[in-house]
Structures are given as structure tokens and as C-alpha cells.
N, C-alpha and C positions, 0 to 999 in steps of 0.2 A: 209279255206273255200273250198267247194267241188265246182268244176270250170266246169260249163254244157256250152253242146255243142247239140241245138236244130235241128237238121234235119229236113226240112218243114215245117219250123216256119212260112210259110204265111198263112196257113191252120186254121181250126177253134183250132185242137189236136196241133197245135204249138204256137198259140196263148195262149191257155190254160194252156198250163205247161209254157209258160212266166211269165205270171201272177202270177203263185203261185211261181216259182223262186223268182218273186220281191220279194215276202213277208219271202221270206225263211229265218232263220237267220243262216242258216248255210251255203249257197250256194249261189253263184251269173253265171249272166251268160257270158259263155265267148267267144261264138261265135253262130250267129243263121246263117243257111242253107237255100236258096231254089233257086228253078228251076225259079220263080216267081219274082219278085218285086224286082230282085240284083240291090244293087247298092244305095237301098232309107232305109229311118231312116224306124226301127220297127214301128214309132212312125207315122209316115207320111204313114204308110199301116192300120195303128189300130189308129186312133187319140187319143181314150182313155188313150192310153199310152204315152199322151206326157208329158217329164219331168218328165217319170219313166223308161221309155227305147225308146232311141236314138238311141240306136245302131243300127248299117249298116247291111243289110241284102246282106251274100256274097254267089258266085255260090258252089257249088260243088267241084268247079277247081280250086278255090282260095288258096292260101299258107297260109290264116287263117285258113281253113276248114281244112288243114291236121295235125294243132298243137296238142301236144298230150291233150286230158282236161280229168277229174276224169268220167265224166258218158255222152254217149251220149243218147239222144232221140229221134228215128225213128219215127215222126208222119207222114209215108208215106205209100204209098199203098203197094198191095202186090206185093214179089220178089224184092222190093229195100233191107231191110232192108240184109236179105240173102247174097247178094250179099257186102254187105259195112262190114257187122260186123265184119266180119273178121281180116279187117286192123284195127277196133276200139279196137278192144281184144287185140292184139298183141302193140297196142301202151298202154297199158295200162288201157284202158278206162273200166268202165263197161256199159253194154249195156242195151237198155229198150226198146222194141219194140212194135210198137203200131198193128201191123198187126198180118194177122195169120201164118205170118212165122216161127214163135218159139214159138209155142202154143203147138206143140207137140211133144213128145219124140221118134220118128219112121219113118224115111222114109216113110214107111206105110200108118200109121196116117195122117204125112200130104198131102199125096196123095187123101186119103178119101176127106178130105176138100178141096183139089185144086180142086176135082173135078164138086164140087157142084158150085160153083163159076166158069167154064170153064179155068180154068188153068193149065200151064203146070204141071203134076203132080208130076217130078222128080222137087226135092229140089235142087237147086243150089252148099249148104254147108252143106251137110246131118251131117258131123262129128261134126257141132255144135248141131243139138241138143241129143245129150246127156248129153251135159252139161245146155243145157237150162232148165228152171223151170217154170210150167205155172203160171203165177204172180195173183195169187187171193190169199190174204194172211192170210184168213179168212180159206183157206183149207190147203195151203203148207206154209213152214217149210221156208223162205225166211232169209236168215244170210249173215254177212260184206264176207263171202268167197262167195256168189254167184258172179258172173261175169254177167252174161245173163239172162234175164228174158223176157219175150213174156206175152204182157198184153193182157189180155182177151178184147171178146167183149164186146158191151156195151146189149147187150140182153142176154147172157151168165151167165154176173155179179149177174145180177135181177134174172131169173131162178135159177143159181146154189144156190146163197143165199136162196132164197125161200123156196127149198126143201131138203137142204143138210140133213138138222136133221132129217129129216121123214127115210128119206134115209140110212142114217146111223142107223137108230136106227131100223128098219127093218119093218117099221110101214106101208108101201105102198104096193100096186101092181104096182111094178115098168114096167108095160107095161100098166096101164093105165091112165099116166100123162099125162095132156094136158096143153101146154103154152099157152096162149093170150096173145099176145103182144103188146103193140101201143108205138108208137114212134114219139117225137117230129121232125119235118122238117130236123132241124140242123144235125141231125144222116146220112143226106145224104152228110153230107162236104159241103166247101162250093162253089165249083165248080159248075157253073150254069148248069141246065139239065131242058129239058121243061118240065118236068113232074113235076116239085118243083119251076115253074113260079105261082108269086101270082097268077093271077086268077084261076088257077090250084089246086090251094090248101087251098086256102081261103074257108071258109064254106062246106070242103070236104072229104074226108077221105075214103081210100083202103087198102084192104090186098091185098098182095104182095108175088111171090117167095115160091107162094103154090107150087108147088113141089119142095122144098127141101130149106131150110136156110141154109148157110154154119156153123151160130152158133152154129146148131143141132147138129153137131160133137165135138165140143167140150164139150157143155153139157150133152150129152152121156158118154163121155169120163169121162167129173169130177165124174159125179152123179154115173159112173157103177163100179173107183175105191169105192168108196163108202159105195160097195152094196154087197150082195154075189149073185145077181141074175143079166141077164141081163136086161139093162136099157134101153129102147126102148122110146120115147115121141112124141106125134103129137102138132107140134108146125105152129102159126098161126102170123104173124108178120102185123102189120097194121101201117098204118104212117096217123096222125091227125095233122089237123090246131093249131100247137100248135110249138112254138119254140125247146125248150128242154126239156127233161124230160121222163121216158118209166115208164110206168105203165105196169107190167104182174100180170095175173089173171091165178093162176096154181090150178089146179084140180091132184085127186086123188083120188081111191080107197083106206077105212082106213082101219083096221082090229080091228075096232070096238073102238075106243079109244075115250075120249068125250074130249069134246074142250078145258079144263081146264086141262087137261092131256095133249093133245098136247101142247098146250101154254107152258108150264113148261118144255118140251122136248128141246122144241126153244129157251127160257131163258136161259138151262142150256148151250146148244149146244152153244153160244152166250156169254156167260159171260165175255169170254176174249178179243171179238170183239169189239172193241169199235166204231167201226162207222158201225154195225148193232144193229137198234133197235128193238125191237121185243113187239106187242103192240095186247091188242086183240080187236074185233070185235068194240064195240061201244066205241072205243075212233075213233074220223076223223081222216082223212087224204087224202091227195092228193099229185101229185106232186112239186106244190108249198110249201112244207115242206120240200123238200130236193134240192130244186132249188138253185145251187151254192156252196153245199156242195159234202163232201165225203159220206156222211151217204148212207145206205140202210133201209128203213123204212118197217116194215113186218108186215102187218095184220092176225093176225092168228083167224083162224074158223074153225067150223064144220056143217057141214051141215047133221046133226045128222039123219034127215026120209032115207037120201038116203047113208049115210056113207060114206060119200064125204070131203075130205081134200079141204077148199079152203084157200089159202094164197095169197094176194095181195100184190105186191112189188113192192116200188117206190124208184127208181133212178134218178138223174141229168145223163144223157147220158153223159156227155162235161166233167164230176166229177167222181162218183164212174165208170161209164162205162169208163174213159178216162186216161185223165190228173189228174183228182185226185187220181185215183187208181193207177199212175202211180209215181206218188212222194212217196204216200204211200211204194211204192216197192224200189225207192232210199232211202227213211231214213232207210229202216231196211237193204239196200244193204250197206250202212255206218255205222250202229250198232249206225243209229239214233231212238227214242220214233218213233212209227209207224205214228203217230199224228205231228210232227213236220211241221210246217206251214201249216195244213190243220185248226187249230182247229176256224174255220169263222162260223156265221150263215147264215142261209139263208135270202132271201129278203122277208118283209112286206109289202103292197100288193104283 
């Protein structure tokens, strides 16, 4: 059995890949982490989980916390992870990170990003990432010899999925992609902030972090290996009354290709993805289709008078943006089926 060890399991991203541990048939879990709630049952911070995990939630400092186990999971903010992996590499472990700490292969790179976000720009452990891999497994090459992976965001996910094919297949003007974003509450963690107090957000909805997303960098980043040209996108992030779930509406310049051509581009680009679906215009959808899964559900169109790519991508933020994409990234880091303990449907209503 592959023996995990959750880092900021009191969190919504530690909660989450709890959950799908219980159900794993190959992995159990052998130690959870946090700064929060040391000392009480999982079970007694999450009641859901009573009489599925009991286990004690210990600090940081604890002589559980330093035992060696087969994979840890960082669901912490940014500059923890950096700073810990190190000793989890060396005892063995392999790593999964939930932040944007090993999202990029360059001192550089992550500089760009720290800085949209106001952090320090110098990387803590720069010499890890060259060995880190950015964990979307739908683009990179993810095998039982990776050690380190750095999970994408959960806006990232949606985007990169959406457009990869266009992308690759040379079908865009890759400087005139626009993201729309919305994003359910939960995307902000669960740490209270008045700005994400019910009355606050009940019957209301803002965009956000107009000048600059820090996600922008990384999907620039995927979309422009991608590409032979560079990849520039004007990206629009919004947060709705709504729990979980990110709906993006991407936009494009096409170079004349009709909608059942594209569709077939997506399909193919996709065959081997098994939890992207690729659907065209009048079949429904919403976020509620992918609520509680791994899946990425992708509406493909054309908007043929103006020669307009639009594709609408819906995610469970908390699943494929998260903890799901994140097991995804342990079973093939084990030379497990990419699907192993993911394969759930979603909920009715």
C-alpha cells in the first residue's frame, strides 16, 4: 500500500485528497499535518468523516510528522512547500504540491509568478525545480521515476484544457485569446475573509485581480510550449454565488476552420485523456456535470459570422483543479491506471 502523508489536511485541498485516499484501493493514509486543529480526530474537524478517518491531526513538530511515508501532499500556500520538500525527497517520499511553488522549471519563471501575487521572488530551493514536472497529465509525460510534481491551478486546469488543441495544431491567433472565468466561493480556501462573508456573496458576483492573475503565467507558459508563436491571453477571473465549480468561456481568433473541424481536432487531441470530454455545442452542460469529479467537460463551437473559437470548460475546482488532479498525478507517479480511485460520478440534483 502506498502510505500518504497530507500537509494541511485541515484545509478544503487537505480535506479533499483525504477523501479520495479513503476510497483508494491502493493507498491508505498515514499521517495528516496542520498548523490548525492539532491534537483532534480528522473526524471531529470534518464530521462527514466520522468512522472513515479518526485519525489525529498532528503539528509540523510532531515525531509522526518526520516518519518516512511513500508520497507527501503539500495543500499549503505559497513558499511552504519549497521550503519542506526537500527533506520529503531525501527521506524518500515523493512529492505533490499544491501551490505555485514547483509549477515552474526556472528560477526565472517562478520569479514572473511570485511577482504577480507580491512575493518574494527568489525561490527558496531553486535546484528542485529542475527536476519538478508541471502536473497536468493531459500535456506532460508524468512516470513511477518522477519524484516532484507541482499541481496546476485550478483556473490553469480549465484554460490550458480548453485550448490546448487549437494550440497545438496552429489553428489560433495566439495573441488574441481571452479567458472568462468564474469561480465558485470555495476557490478562496477555507480561511474566513469578509469579502467571502455570506451576505457578501449571496446574490453577487465580481471580477477580481484585473491587473494581472498569477494563473496567467502559467498558462502562458503551457499554451506557448505548445505553440511556435508567442502566447499572450487577456484573462478575466470572476467569483459567483455558487460553492464549487469554474466555468471558462475562451475566445479566439480561428483561421477559418468550421465547427465540425474543430470538434474533431479536440476529439482527436483527447482520445487518450480519459477524464476530458469533449462535446459539441447543443449537447447541455454546466457545472453541475462535473461536480465531485475529475472530469473536464469541453464545449466546442464556432462562432462562424465573426471566426471566433469559443469553447466553454467546466471543472469541480476542489477535483480536476485540485485534489483530484492531484491523485491523478500519484497513480501514474506509482505506475498506477491514471483513474485509480477517481472513477465516482457526479451528484443528482
Amino acid at each position: 500500500m502506498i502510505k500518504a502523508k497530507v500537509v494541511g489536511a485541515g484545509g478544503y485541498g487537505g480535506v479533499g485528497i483525504t477523501e479520495l485516499l479513503l476510497r483508494h484501493p491502493e493507498a491508505e493514509i498515514g499521517c495528516l499535518v496542520s498548523l490548525s486543529d492539532t491534537g483532534r480526530k480528522m473526524s471531529d474537524v470534518f464530521p462527514h468523516l466520522r468512522g472513515f478517518c479518526d485519525e489525529v491531526i498532528v503539528a509540523p513538530d510532531d515525531p509522526k510528522a518526520a516518519e518516512p511515508y511513500d508520497v507527501v501532499f503539500f495543500s499549503t500556500p505559497d513558499r511552504v512547500g519549497m521550503q519542506k520538500a526537500g527533506k520529503e525527497l531525501a527521506r524518500g517520499a515523493k512529492v505533490i504540491d499544491y501551490s505555485g511553488d514547483f509549477r515552474f522549471g526556472t528560477p526565472e519563471q517562478y520569479a514572473e509568478y511570485a511577482n504577480f501575487i507580491g512575493l518574494d521572488p527568489v525561490h527558496a530551493d531553486p535546484s528542485l525545480l529542475t527536476d519538478t514536472v508541471y502536473g497536468l497529465p493531459e500535456l506532460h509525460e508524468i512516470g513511477d521515476s518522477q519524484m516532484l510534481v507541482g499541481n496546476p491551478g485550478c483556473f490553469a486546469v480549465s484554460c490550458i484544457l480548453g485550448l490546448a488543441p487549437v494550440v497545438d495544431a496552429g489553428l489560433i491567433d495566439t495573441k488574441s485569446i481571452i479567458c472568462d472565468c468564474k469561480t465558485g466561493v470555495s476557490g478562496a480556501g477555507k480561511k474566513p475573509n469578509a469579502a467571502f462573508h455570506y451576505p457578501n456573496r449571496y446574490d453577487n458576483m465580481n471580477a477580481y485581480r484585473l491587473s494581472g492573475h498569477q494563473h496567467m503565467v502559467e498558462i502562458e507558459q503551457e499554451l506557448g510550449a505548445l505553440s511556435a508563436e508567442e502566447v499572450q491571453i487577456t484573462f478575466t477571473a470572476q467569483v459567483v454565488p455558487v460553492c464549487r465549480g469554474i466555468m471558462s468561456v475562451l475566445y479566439a481568433t480561428l483561421d477559418g476552420q468550421t465547427a465540425d473541424e474543430v470538434l474533431e481536432i479536440y476529439r482527436e487531441f483527447n482520445k487518450n485523456n480519459p477524464f476530458v470530454r469533449v462535446q459539441d455545442a447543443q449537447t447541455p452542460a454546466s457545472i453541475a456535470d462535473v461536480r465531485g469529479t475529475n472530469y473536464c467537460n469541453l464545449t466546442v463551437d464556432v462562432d462562424a459570422r465573426n471566426n471566433r473559437l469559443r469553447v466553454v470548460s467546466h471543472i469541480d475546482n476542489l477535483m480536476k483543479g485540485q485534489a483530484g488532479n492531484a491523485l491523478q498525478n500519484m497513480n501514474l507517479m506509482f505506475g498506477l491506471d491514471s483513474g485509480t480511485g477517481l472513477a465516482c460520478l457526479g451528484q443528482y440534483p
